[in-house]
C-alpha positions as CSV (number, residue, x, y, z in Angstrom):
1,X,-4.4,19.0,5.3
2,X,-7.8,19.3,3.7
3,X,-11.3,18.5,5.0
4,X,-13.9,17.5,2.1
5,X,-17.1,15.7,1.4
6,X,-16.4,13.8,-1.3
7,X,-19.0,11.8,-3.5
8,X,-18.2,7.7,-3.9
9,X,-18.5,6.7,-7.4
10,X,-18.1,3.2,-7.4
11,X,-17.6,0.3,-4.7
12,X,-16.2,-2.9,-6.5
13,X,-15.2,-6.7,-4.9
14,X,-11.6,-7.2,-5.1
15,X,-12.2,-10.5,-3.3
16,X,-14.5,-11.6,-1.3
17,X,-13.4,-9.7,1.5
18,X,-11.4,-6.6,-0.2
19,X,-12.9,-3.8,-1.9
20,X,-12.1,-0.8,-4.7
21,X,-13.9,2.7,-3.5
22,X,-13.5,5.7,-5.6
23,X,-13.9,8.9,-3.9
24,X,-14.4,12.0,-6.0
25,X,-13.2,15.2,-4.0
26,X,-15.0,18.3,-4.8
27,X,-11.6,19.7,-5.7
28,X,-8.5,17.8,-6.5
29,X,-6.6,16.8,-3.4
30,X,-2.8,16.9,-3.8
31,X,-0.5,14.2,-1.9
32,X,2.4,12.2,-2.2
33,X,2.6,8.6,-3.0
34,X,2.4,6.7,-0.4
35,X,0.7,9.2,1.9
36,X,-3.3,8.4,3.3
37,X,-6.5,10.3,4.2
38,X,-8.2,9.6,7.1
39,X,-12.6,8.7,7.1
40,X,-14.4,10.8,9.2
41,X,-17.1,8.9,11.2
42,X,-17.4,11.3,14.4
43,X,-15.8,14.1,15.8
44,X,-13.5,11.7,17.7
45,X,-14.0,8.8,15.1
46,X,-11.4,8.9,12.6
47,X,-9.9,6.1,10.4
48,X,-7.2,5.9,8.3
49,X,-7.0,4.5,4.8
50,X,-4.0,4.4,2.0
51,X,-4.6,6.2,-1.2
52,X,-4.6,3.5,-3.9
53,X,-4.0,6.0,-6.5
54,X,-1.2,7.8,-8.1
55,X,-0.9,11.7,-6.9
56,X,-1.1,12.6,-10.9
57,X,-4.8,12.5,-11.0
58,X,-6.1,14.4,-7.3
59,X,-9.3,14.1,-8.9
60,X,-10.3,10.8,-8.3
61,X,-8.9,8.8,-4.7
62,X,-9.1,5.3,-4.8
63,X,-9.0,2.9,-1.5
64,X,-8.8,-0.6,-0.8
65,X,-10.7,-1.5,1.8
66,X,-10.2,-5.1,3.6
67,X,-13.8,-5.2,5.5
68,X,-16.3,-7.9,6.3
69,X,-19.1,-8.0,9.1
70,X,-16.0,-9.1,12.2
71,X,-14.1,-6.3,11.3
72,X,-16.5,-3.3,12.4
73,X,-13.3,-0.8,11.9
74,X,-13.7,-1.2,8.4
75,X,-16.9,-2.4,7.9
76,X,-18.9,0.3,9.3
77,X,-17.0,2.8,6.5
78,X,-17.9,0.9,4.0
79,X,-21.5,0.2,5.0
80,X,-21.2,4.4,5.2
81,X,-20.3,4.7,2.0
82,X,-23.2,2.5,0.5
83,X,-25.7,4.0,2.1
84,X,-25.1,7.5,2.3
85,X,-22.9,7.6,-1.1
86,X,-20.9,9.8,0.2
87,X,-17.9,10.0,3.1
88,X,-16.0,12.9,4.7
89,X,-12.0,12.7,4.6
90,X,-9.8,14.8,6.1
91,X,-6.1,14.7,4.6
92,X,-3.2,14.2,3.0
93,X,-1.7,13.0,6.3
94,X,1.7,10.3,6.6
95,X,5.4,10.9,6.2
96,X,6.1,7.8,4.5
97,X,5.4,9.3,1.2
98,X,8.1,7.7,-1.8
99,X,11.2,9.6,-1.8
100,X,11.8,10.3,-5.8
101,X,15.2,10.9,-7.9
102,X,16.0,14.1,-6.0
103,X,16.0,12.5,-3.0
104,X,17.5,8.9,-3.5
105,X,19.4,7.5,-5.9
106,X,19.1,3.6,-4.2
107,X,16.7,1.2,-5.5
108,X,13.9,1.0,-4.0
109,X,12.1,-2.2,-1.9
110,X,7.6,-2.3,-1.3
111,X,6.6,-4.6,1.1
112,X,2.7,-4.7,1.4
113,X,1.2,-7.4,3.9
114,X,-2.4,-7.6,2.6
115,X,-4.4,-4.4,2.0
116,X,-1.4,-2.4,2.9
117,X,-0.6,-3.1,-1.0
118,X,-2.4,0.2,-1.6
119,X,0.1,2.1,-0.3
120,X,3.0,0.2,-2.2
121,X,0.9,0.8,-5.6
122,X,0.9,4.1,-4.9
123,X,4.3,4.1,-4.6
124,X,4.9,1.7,-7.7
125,X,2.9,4.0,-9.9
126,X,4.3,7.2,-9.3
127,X,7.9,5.8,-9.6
128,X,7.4,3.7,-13.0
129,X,5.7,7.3,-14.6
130,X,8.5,8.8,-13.3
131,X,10.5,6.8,-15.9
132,X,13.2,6.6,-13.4
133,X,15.9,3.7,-13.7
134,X,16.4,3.1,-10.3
135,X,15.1,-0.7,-9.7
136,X,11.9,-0.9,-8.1
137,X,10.8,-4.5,-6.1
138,X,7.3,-5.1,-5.0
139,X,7.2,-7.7,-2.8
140,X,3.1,-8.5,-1.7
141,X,2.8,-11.4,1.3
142,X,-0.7,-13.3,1.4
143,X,-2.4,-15.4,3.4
144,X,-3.5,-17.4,-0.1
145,X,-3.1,-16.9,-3.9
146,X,-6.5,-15.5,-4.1
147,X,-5.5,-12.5,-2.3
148,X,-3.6,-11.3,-4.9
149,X,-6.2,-9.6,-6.5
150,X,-4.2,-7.3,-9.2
151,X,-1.8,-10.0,-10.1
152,X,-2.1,-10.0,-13.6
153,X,-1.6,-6.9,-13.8
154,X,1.4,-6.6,-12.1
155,X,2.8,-9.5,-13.7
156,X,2.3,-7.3,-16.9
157,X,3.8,-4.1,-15.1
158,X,7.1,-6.8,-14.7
159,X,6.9,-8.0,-18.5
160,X,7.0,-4.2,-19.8
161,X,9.3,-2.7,-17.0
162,X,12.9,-4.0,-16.9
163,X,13.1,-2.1,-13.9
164,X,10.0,-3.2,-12.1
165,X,10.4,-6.4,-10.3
166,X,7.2,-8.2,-8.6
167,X,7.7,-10.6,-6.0
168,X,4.2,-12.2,-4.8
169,X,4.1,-14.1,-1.4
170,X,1.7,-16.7,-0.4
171,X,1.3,-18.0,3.4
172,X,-0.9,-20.5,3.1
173,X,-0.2,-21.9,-0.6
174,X,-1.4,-24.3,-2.8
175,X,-0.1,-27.3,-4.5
176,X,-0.8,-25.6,-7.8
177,X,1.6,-22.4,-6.5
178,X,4.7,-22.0,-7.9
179,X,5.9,-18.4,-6.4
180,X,7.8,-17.3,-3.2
181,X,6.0,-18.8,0.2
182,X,5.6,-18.1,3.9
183,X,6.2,-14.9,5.5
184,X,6.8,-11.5,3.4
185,X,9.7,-10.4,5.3
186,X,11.5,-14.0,5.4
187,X,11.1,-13.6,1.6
188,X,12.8,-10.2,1.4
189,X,15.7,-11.4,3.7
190,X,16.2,-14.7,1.4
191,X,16.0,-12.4,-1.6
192,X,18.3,-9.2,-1.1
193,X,21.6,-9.5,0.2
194,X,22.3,-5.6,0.6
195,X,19.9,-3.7,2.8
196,X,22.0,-1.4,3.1
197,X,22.0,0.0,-0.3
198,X,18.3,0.3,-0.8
199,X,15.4,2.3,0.1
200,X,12.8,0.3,1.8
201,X,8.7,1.1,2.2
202,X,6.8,-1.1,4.2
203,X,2.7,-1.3,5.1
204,X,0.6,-3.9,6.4
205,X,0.0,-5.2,10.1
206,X,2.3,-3.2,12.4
207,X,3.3,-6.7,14.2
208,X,4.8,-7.3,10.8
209,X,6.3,-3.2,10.2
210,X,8.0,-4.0,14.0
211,X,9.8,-7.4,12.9
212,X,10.7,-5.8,9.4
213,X,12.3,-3.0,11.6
214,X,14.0,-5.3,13.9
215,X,15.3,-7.7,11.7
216,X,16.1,-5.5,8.6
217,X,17.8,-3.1,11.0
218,X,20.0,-6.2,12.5
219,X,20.8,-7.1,8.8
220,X,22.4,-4.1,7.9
221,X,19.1,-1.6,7.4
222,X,19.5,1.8,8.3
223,X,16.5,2.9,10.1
224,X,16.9,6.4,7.9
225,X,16.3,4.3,5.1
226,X,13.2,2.5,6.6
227,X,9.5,4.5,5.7
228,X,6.2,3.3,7.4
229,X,3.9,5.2,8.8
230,X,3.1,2.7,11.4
231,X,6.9,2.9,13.0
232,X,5.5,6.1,15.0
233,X,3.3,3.5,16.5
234,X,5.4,0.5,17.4
């Protein structure tokens, strides 16, 4: 694990309520898909956040960062990062990192509730520059299609990867949606009818990591083949 004072190069809206920070370490920081750093507010103050970005470029971390004024947790980083322009991290930390070819040969299943979509990007980029052929499916639950915010681009990621499947999820759709609905792990259940034979990441709430353990284990999951960094929590 590293500690570094790294410079923040850009804050963009996502949504109105999720952001895109780049952090640029003073030296590139080497991790594993899937891993996170944590911000350092106080001595006793720490907060994690996934790396966005792929563990090919070190050189430049990007977060996404869910945060408005009644979440303080997050809030008060970002409000950091604006005014000071830049943050200290300490990391990589997590053992949910993406097992690659020499590890597994199964396909592999992302589940991302909200914001915990970082970590499944991670994931889903370091895997498709892999050029593996092990079948990769992203499955993204949201409260409302305008939470999606990289949809298109995933939707491309699906059009130019055979292997690459994207599965968005939306709560609260709608009329006009005509995708998957209501909870992300329902969806995966409905969806894949051998748990058994697959690799499976998951990040979001950890209510929603518990029941994704629970009921994925009860349908035929190994918990081996389970990775989340919140199941050391739950």
């Amino acid at each position: 694990m590293q500690t570094m004072l790294c410079q923040v190069t850009a804050i963009e809206a996502l949504t109105a309520a999720v952001y895109r920070v780049q952090l640029q370490p003073p030296q590139a920081m080497k991790f594993k898909a899937g891993q996170y750093l944590q911000v350092v507010m106080g001595e006793r103050d720490k907060r994690p956040f996934s790396i966005a970005s792929c563990p090919s470029d070190g050189s430049l971390l990007e977060l996404h960062i869910g945060a408005t004024p009644e979440n303080k947790y997050a809030y008060e980083v970002l409000e950091s990062m604006r005014n000071n322009g830049c943050i200290e991290i300490e990391g990589p930390l997590g053992d949910a990192w993406y097992r690659d070819d020499t590890r597994s040969t199964r396909p592999l299943i992302l589940i991302a509730g909200g914001t915990g979509f970082s970590y499944a990007w991670s994931i889903a980029q370091a895997h498709l520059q892999r050029k593996s052929t092990r079948p990769v499916t992203l499955y993204w639950g949201v409260r409302s299609a305008a939470d999606l915010y990289m949809h298109d681009q995933l939707q491309e990621l699906a059009e130019a990867y055979p292997h690459f499947y994207y599965r968005p999820v939306v709560q609260y759709p709608e009329p006009t949606w005509t995708g998957l609905t209501g909870l992300v792990h329902q969806a995966v259940l409905t969806d894949q009818s051998d748990l058994g034979e697959a690799d499976v990441y998951a990040a979001g709430r950890f209510e929603m990591v518990r029941i994704i353990r629970d009921e994925f284990h009860a349908n035929g999951l190994p918990l081996v083949q389970l990775y989340g960094d919140a199941l050391a929590f739950i």
